[in-house]
C-alpha positions in Angstrom: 15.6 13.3 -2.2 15.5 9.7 -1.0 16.3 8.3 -4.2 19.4 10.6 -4.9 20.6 9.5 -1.1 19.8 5.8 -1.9 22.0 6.2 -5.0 24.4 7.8 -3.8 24.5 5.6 -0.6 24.3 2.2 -2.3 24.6 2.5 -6.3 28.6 3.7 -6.3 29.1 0.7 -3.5 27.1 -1.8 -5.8 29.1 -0.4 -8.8 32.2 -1.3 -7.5 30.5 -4.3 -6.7 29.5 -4.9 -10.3 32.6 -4.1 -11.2 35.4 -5.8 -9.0 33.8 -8.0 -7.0 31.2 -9.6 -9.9 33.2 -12.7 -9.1 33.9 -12.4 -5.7 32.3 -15.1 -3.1 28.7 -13.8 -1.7 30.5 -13.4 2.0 32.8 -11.0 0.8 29.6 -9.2 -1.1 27.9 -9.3 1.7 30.8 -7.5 3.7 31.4 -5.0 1.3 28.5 -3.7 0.4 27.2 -3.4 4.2 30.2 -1.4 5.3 29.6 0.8 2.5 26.4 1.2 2.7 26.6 2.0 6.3 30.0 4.8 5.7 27.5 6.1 2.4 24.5 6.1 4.3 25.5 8.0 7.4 27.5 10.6 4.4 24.0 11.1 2.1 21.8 11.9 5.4 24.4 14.8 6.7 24.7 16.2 2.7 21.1 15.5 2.0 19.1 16.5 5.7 17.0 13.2 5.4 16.5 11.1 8.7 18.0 8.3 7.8 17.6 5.3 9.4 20.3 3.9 12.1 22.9 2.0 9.5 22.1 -1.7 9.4 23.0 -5.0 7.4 21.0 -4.9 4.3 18.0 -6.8 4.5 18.3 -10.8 3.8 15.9 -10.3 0.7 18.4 -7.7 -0.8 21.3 -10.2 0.7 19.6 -13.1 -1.1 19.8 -10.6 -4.4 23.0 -10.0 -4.3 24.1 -14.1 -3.8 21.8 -14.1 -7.0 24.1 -11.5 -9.0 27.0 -13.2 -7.5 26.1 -16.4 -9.7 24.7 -14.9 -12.4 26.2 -11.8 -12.6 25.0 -10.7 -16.1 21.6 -9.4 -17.0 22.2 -9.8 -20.7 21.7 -12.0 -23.4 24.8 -14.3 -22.7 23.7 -15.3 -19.1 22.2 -18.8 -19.8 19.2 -18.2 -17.3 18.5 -15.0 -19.2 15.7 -16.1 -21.3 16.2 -14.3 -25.0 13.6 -11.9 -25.3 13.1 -13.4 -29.2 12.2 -16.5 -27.3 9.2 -13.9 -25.9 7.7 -13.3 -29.1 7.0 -15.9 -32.5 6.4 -12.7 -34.5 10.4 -12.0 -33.6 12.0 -15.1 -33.6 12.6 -17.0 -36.6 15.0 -19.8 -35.5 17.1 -20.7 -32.2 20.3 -19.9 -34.4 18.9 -16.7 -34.6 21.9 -14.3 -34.5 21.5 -11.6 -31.8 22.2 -9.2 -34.4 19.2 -10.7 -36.7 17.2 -10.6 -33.4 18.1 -7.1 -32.6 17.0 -5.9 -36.3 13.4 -7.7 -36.3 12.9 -6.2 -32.3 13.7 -2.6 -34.2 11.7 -3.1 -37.1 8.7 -4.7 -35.5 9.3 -1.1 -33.5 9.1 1.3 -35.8 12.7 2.0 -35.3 15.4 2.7 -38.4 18.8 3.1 -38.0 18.5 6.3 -40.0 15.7 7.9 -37.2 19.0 8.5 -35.4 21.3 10.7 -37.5 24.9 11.5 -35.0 23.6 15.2 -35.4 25.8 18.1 -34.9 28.6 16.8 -32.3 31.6 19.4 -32.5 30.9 22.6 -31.1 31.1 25.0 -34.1 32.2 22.6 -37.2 31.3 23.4 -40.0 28.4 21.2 -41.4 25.5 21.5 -43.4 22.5 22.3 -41.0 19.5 21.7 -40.1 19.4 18.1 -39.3 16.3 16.4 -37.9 17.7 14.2 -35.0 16.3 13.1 -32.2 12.3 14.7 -32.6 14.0 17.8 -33.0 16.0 19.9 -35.3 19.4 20.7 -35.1 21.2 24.0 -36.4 24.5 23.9 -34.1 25.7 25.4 -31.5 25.1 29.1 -31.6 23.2 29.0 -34.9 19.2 29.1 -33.7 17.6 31.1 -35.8 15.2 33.8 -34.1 12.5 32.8 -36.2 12.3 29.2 -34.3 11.2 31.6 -31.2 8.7 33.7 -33.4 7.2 30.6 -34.1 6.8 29.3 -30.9 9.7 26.9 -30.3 12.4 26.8 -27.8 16.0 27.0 -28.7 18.6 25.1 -26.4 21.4 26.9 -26.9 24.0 24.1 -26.2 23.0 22.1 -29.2 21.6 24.9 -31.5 18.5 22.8 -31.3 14.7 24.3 -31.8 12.1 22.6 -30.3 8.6 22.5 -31.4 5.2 22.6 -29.3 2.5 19.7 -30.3 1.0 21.3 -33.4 4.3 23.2 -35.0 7.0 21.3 -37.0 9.8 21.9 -39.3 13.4 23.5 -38.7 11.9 26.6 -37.3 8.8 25.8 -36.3 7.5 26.9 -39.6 4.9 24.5 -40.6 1.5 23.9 -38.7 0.6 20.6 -38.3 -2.0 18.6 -36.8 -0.5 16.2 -33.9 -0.7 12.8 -34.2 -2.6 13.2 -30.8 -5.6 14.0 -32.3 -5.1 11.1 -34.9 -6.4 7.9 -34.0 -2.7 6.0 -34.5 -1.9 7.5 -31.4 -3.6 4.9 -29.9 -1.1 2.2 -32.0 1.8 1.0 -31.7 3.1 1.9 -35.2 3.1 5.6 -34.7 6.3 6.8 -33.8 8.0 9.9 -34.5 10.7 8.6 -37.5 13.4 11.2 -38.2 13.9 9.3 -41.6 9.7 10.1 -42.1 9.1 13.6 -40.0 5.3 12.7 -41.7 5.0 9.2 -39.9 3.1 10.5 -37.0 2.1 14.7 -37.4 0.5 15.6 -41.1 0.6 19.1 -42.4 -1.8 21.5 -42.0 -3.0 23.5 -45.4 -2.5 27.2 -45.5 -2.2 30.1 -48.5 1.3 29.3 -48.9 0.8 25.4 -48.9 -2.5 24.9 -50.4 -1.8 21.3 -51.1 1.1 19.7 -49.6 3.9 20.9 -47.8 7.7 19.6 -48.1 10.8 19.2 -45.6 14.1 17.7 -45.9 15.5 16.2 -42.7 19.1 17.0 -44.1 20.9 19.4 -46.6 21.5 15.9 -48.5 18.3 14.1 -47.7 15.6 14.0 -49.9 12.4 15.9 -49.9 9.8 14.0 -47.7 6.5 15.9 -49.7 2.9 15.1 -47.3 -0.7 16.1 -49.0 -1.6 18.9 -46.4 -5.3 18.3 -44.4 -8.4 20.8 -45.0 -8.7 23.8 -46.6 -5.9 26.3 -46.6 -6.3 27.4 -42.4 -6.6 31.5 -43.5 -10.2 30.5 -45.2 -11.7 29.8 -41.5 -12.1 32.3 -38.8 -8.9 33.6 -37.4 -6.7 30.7 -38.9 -9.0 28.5 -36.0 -5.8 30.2 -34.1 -3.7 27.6 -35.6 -5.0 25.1 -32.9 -7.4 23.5 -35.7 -7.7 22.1 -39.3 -9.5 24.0 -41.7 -12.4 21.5 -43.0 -14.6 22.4 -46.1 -18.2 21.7 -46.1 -19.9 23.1 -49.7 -19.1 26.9 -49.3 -18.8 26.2 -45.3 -15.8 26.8 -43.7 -15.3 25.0 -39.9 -12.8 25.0 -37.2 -11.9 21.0 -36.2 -10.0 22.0 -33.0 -7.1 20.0 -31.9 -7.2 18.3 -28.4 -7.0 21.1 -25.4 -8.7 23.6 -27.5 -11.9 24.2 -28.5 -14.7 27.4 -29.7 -15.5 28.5 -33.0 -11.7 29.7 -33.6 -10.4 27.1 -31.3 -9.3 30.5 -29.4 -10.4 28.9 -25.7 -7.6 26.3 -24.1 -8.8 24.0 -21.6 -6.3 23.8 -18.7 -3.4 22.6 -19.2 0.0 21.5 -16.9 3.9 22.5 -17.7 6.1 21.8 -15.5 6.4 24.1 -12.6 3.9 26.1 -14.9 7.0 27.3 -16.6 7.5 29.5 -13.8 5.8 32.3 -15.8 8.4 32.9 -18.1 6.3 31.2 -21.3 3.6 30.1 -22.0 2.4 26.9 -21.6 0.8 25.2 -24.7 -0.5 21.7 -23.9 2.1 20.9 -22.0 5.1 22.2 -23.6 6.8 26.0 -22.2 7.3 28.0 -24.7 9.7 30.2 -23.3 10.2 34.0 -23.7 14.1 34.3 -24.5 16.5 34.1 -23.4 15.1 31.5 -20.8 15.0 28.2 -21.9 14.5 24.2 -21.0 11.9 22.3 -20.0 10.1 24.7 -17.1 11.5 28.2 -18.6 14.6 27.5 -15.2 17.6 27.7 -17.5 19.6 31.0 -19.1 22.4 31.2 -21.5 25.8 30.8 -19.8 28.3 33.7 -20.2 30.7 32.1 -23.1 28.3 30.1 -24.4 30.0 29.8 -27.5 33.0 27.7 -25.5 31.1 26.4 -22.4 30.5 23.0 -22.0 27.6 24.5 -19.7 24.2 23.3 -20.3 22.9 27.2 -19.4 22.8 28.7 -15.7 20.0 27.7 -13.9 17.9 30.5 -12.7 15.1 28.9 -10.8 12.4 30.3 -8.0 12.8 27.2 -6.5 16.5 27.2 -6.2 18.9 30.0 -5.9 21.7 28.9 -4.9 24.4 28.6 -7.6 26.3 25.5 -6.4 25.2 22.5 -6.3 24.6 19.6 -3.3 26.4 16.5 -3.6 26.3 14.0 -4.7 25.4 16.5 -8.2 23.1 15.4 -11.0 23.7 16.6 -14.3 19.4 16.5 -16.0 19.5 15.6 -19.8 17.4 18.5 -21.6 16.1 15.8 -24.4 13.9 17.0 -27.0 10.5 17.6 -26.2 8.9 14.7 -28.1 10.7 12.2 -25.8 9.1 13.9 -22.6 6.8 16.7 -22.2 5.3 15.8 -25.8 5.7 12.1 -25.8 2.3 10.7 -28.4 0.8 9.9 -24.7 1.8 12.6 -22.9 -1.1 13.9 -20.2 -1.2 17.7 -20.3 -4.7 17.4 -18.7 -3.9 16.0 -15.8 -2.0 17.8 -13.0 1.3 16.0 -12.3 0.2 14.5 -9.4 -3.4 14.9 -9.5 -4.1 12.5 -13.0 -6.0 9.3 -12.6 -3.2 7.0 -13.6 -0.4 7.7 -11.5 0.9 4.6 -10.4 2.8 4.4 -13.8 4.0 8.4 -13.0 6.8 7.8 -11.1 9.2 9.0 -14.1 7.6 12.3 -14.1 8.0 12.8 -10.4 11.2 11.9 -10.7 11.9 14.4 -13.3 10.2 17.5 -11.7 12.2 16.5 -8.3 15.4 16.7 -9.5 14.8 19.4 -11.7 13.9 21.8 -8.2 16.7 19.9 -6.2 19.5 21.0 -4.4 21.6 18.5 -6.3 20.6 19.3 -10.1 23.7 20.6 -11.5 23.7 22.3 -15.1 27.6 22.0 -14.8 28.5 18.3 -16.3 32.1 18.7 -14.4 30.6 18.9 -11.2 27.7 15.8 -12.0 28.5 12.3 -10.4 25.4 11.4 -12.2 23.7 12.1 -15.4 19.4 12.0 -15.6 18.0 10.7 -18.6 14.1 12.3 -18.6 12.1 9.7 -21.0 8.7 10.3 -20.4 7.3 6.4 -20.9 3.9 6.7 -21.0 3.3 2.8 -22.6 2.1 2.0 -18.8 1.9 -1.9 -18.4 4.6 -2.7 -21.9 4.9 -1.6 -25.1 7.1 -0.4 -27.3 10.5 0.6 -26.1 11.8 2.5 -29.0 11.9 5.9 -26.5 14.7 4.3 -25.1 16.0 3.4 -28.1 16.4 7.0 -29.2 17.2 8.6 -25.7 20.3 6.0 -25.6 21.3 7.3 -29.5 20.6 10.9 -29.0 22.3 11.3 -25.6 25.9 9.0 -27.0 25.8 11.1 -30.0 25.1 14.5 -28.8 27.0 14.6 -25.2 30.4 13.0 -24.6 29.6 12.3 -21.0 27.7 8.7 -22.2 30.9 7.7 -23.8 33.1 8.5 -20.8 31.8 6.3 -18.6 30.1 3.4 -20.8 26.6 4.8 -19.1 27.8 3.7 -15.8 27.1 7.0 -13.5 23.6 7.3 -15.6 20.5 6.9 -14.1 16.9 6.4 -16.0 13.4 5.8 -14.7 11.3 2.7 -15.9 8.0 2.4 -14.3 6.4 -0.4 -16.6 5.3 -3.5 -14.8 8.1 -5.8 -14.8 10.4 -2.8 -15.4 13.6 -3.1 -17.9 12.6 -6.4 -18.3 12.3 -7.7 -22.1 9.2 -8.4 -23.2 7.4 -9.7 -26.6 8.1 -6.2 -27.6 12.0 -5.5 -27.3 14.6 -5.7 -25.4 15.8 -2.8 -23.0 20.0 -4.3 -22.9 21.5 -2.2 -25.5 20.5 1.1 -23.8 20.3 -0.1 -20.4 22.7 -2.4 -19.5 25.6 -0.5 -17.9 23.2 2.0 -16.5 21.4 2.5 -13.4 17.2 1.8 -13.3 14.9 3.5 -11.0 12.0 1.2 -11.3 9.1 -0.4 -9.4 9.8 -3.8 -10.1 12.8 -5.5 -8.1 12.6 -8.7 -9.8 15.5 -10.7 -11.7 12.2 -12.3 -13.4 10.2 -10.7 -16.2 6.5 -10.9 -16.7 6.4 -14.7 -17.6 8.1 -15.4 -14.2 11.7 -16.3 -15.7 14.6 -14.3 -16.1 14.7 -12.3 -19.4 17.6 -9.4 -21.0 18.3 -6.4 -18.4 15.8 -7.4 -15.0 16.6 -5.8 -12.0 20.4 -6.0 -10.8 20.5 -5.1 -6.9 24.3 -3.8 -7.4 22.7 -1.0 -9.3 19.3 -0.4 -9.8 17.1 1.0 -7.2 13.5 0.2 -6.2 11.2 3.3 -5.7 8.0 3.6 -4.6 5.1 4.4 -7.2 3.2 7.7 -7.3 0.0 7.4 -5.3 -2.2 10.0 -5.5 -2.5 13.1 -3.0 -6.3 12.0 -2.0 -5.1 8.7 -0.5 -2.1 10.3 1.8 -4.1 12.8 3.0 -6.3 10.3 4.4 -3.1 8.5 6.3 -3.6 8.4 9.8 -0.1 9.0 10.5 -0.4 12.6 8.9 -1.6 14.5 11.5 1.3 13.4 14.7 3.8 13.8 11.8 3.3 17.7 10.6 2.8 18.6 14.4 5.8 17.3 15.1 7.5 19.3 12.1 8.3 16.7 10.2 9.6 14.0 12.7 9.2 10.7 11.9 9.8 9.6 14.8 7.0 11.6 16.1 4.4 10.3 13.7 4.8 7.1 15.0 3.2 8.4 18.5 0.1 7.1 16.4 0.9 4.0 17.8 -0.9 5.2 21.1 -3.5 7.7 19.9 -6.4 4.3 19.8 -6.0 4.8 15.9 -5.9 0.7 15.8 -8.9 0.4 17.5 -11.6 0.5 15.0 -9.3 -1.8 12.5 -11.7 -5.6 12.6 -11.2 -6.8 9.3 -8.0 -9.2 10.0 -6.9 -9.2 6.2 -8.1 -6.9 3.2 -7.5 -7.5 -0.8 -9.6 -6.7 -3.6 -8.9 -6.9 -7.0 -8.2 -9.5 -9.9 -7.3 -12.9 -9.5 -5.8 -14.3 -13.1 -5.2 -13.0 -16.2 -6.5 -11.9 -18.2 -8.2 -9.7 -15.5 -11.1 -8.8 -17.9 -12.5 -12.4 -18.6 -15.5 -13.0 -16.3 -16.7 -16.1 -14.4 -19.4 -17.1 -12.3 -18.5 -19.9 -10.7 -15.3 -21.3 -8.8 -14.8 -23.9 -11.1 -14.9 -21.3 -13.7 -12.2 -19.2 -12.1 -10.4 -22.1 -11.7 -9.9 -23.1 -15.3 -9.4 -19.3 -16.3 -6.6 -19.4 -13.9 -5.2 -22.5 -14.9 -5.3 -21.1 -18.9 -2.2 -20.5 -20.3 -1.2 -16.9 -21.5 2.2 -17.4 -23.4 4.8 -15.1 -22.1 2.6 -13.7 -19.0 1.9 -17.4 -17.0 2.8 -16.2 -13.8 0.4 -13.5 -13.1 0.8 -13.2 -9.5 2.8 -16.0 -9.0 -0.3 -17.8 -8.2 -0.5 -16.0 -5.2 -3.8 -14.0 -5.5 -5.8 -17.7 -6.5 -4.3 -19.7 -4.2 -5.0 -17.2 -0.5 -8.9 -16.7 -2.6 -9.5 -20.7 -3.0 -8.5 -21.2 0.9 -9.7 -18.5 2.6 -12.4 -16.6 0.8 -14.8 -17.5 3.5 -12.1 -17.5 6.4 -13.5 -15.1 9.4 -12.1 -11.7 9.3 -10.8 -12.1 6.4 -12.2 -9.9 3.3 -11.4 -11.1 0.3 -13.1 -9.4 -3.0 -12.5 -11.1 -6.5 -13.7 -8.9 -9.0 -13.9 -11.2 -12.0 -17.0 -13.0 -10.7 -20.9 -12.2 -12.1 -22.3 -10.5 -10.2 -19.0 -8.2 -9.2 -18.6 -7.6 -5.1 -20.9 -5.0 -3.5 -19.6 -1.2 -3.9 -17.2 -1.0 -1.1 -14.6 2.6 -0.7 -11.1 0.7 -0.7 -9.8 3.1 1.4 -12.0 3.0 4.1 -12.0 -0.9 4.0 -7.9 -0.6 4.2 -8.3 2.1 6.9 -10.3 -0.5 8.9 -8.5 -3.4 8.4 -5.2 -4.8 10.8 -3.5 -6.3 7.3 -3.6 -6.0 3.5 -2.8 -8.9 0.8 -0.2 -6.9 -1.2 0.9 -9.6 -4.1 2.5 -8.9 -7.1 0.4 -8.5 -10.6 1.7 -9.0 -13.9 4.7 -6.6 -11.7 4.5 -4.8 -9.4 1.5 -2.9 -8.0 0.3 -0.2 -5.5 -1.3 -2.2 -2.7 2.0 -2.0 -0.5 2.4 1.3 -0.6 -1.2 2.7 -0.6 -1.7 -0.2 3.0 1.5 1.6 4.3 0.4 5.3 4.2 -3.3 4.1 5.8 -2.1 2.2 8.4 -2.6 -1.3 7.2 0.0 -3.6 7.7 1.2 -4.8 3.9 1.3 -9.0 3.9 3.9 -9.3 1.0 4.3 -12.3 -0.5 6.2 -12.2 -3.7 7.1 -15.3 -5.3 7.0 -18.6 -7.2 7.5 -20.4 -4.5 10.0 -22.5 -6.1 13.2 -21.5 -4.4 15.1 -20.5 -7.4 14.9 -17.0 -7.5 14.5 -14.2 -4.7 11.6 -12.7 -3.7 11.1 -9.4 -5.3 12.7 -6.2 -3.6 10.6 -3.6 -2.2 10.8 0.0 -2.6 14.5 1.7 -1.1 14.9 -2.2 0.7 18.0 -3.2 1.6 19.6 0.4 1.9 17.0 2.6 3.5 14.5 0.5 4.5 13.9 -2.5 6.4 10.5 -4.4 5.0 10.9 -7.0 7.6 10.2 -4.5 10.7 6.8 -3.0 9.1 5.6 -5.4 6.6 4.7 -9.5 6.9 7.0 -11.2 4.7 6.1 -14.4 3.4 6.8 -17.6 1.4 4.6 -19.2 -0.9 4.7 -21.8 0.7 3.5 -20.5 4.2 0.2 -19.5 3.0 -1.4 -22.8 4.1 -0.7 -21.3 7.6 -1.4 -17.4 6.5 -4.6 -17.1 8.5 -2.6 -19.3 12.3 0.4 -17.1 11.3 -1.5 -13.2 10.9 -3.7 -14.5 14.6 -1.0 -15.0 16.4 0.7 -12.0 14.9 -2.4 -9.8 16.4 -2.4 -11.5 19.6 1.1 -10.3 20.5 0.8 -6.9 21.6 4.8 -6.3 21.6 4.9 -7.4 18.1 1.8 -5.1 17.1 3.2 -2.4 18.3 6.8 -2.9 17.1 4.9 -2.9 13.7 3.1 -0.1 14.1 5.7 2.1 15.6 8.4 0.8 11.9 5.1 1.4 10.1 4.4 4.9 11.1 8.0 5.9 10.7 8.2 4.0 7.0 4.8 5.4 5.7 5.9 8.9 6.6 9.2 8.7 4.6 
């Protein structure tokens, strides 16, 4: 909800911004986009309910971004501070007069990504074309022409498109032909496996059955040629009960054994381990390692969508019919959620059925499925593209740090070809979800532009650098993009102190800050709290100062700046400062066992520097009471600091946080004492604190 009322209170100023005033002097940016902020803000709390802040100037970090994009006000690869990303990468780049379209062809290739793994699919509601057509992961019939046997099979049709989609171990234009996932293949854990429409065997292989004792055939077009695949095991009907078709058939002699795919296991690979669908497809379907497969005529990604009356004309997605959500209209601002193929989300080649959504080990690089399942249960998901101000693209990234970014690649093809609303607005009103470390930035393994650069980025990362500490193609543009906080997991709020004022007070913010008098500072004698690496690479051991000191002066190509420097140069000053706590864990023998959240719970501040991008110390020191020390640059002057989650529009880092330069951390340890010593201060804080941990 804070992210929709952030968008809608800031994006559509910042896009008129972007827009009219790219040119304009920082003064006038500066004026505009703080009276619209404050007329949007005060709008998006009365539509949304949130408690909103009092409207304010945005913050001189988010001021200083904006004086940024008023120089520079392209992301792309004609802004000369914009570093190339071929200039990232020697396996890319072949010359400085590369041309961007020989750059843009390696970046594909070295992807996995062919021009012909995109087809334009089935656009015009009932032409008449040859179908199916493998597009986008997913086959394509047109609307109104999904067979029933794509159901019978298992897979989902969306009415819209006429398209069936297939759970993890079914493939084929109705779902026909059992195959084991590339999940339980060991190129899953490559970056060559990607699902190819031009190859639908690149990544799944064929299972053999009585029909298909050998290899099994598909054609990813009437006119496309027939894409044969030797078929693995023994035909599945020779072991017991098919091994439920959740298993490969494997021959031994006479012997005939079940190899179970991953989530199922037994002799028949009959017993599933538990597994998570969104909203547990709200017990319309079942859900089959991840993926609902819905009972007609329900349909989408959690079972919440019907047909629409008139399908056949509608322009409607489907009604939705959710539990969570009854009523029919929407809440504006209205947000109009992409149903993309399953193998772009729910089923991406990393995807974590295992793991509760918010419950899995890794969830600081979640925040895309958070954001997915919230808007899908909000007040302002539309199914009605008339009524959307904004459209949702749900990629599933799962690459975590970098990696390849051919997902976007295919969401940006399959969502221009298969939906006019991309086209009607150049992908200005759309909004995606990037949680990497440095974000959209390019990196060594593609650039993000094409897909991204008219659009608006949720990310974590409010940076106009990249992860080598320059600017490279499509880095964080504070006219559009938003900073969001990352996912922490449930076991660290429920240990925030601020919990318990704030649900006996129903919810009140303001109320939770009352922990400012409840003696919950008291036991807090640590003065300043960070553990964790110091350089890159963050594996590489030392044992001796000196040892850490020529690891962190070794050069890393394209990742230099890990840090900013910041995490070495606070350890070499003050590692043995009183009150301060400072654990490196690169040193033999490794810092005693210590429970990080009791240390933060017990300490007044909390080093919260960047990484390689941005990390989770701010926002994990915020919800336990520790005040977050953020220092976030090089130092150098050139750039900005980086932007902090919902700064500038919603919240004011300055009130709650200690903001600082690089080049004040000489005087870190005379600046954080006197900090302490002032009570007023403290408890001004503590009081911003309470209320900013709470939101």
């Amino acid at each position: 909800e804070a992210a929709v009322a952030a968008v809608a209170g800031g994006a559509q100023s910042r896009g008129q911004t972007a827009t009219s005033l790219s040119h304009a002097p920082a003064s006038r940016l500066r004026l505009e986009v703080k009276n619209a902020s404050r007329r949007d803000e005060q709008a998006s709390a009365a539509t949304v309910g949130l408690p909103l802040p009092a409207p304010r100037p945005p913050s001189r970090v988010y001021l200083a971004h904006l004086d940024y994009m008023a120089k520079y006000p392209s992301t792309g690869p004609e802004n000369p501070r914009s570093v190339r990303s071929a200039w990232l990468s020697k396996s890319v780049r072949q010359s400085d007069k590369q041309s961007r379209d020989d750059e843009l062809g390696a970046m594909l290739l070295q992807a996995g990504w062919r021009e012909a793994d995109a087809p334009v699919g089935l656009q015009v509601p009932g032409a008449d074309v040859a179908a199916p057509i493998l597009t986008g992961n997913a086959w394509h019939w047109g609307r109104g022409r999904c067979p029933e046997a794509c159901a019978r099979n298992g897979g989902v049709c969306l009415p819209e498109l006429g398209r069936c989609d297939c759970p993890r171990n079914r493939w084929g234009p109705s779902c026909e032909v059992l195959v084991q996932p590339a999940v339980a293949r060991p190129e899953r854990f490559h970056g060559w496996c990607v699902y190819n429409d031009s190859s639908p065997w690149f990544c799944d292989k064929p299972i053999c059955t009585h029909d298909s004792p050998k290899s099994v055939s598909l054609r990813t077009s009437p006119s496309a040629d027939l894409h044969a695949s030797r078929c693995l095991g023994a035909p599945v009907s020779e072991c017991e009960h098919n091994c439920s078709y959740h298993g490969v058939c494997t021959a031994n002699g006479g012997t005939r054994r079940c190899k179970c795919f991953p989530g199922y296991r037994g002799a028949a690979c009959e017993l599933a381990t538990v597994a998570h669908c969104v909203h547990n497809c709200f017990g319309r379907g079942q859900c089959d390692e991840g993926f609902c497969k819905c009972k007609p005529p329900y349909f989408g990604v959690d079972c919440s969508l019907v047909p629409s009356p008139n399908q056949q004309q509608s322009s409607l997605l489907g009604t939705i019919d959710s539990p969570l959500r009854r009523a029919a209209d929407c809440v504006a601002p209205c947000v109009y959620v992409y149903e993309l193929p399953a193998r772009m989300n729910v089923l991406a080649l990393k995807a974590e059925p295992q793991f509760g959504f918010f419950v899995h080990g890794p969830a600081d690089y979640r925040a895309f499925k958070a954001m997915h399942l919230s808007l899908l249960r909000s007040p302002h998901r539309t199914a009605d593209p008339a009524r959307a101000s904004y459209f949702y693209v749900p990629t599933w990234d799962f690459h975590g740090s970098w990696g390849n970014p051919e997902l976007y690649w295919r969401a940006h093809r399959y969502v221009r070809t298969h939906w006019p609303f991309w086209n009607a607005s150049g992908g200005a009103d759309h909004i995606w979800t990037v949680t990497r470390d440095a974000a959209a930035c390019a990196t060594p393994w593609g650039s993000l532009w094409e897909p991204l650069n008219s659009s608006i980025v949720l990310s974590n990362w409010g940076a106009v650098t990249g992860l080598g500490g320059v600017p490279t193609e499509r880095c964080f543009d504070a006219r559009r993009d938003l900073v969001v906080p990352g996912v922490l997991h449930p076991s660290k709020v429920k240990l925030s102190p601020f919990l318990p004022f704030f649900a006996k007070s129903n919810g009140s913010h303001a109320a939770a800050a009352a922990a400012d008098t409840a003696g919950l500072w008291e036991k807090r004698k640590t003065l300043l709290f960070f553990h964790g690496s110091i350089c890159w690479q963050t594996y590489d051991r030392v044992h001796s100062m000196e040892e850490l000191r020529r690891k962190c002066a070794r050069k890393h190509g394209f990742i230099d700046h890990y840090s900013f420097g910041v995490r070495y140069e606070v350890y070499r000053r003050f590692k043995d400062e009183p009150r301060f706590l400072l654990r490196a864990t690169e040193f033999i023998p490794p810092p005693p066992s210590l429970n990080l959240d009791q240390a933060m719970l017990t300490s007044v501040f909390c080093l919260c520097p960047s990484g390689t991008g941005w990390g989770m110390r701010a926002f994990h020191a915020a919800v336990l009471g520790c005040i977050p020390v953020v220092v976030q640059d090089d130092g150098s002057g050139t750039y900005p600091s980086v932007l902090q989650a919902f700064e500038g529009l919603l919240l004011d880092w300055d009130e709650f946080s200690v903001r600082l330069r690089f080049d004040q951390l000489p005087s870190l340890p005379r600046l954080l004492r006197a900090l302490e010593s002032d009570e007023a201060a403290m408890r001004a804080k503590r009081l911003a604190l309470a209320r900013a941990a709470t939101r």
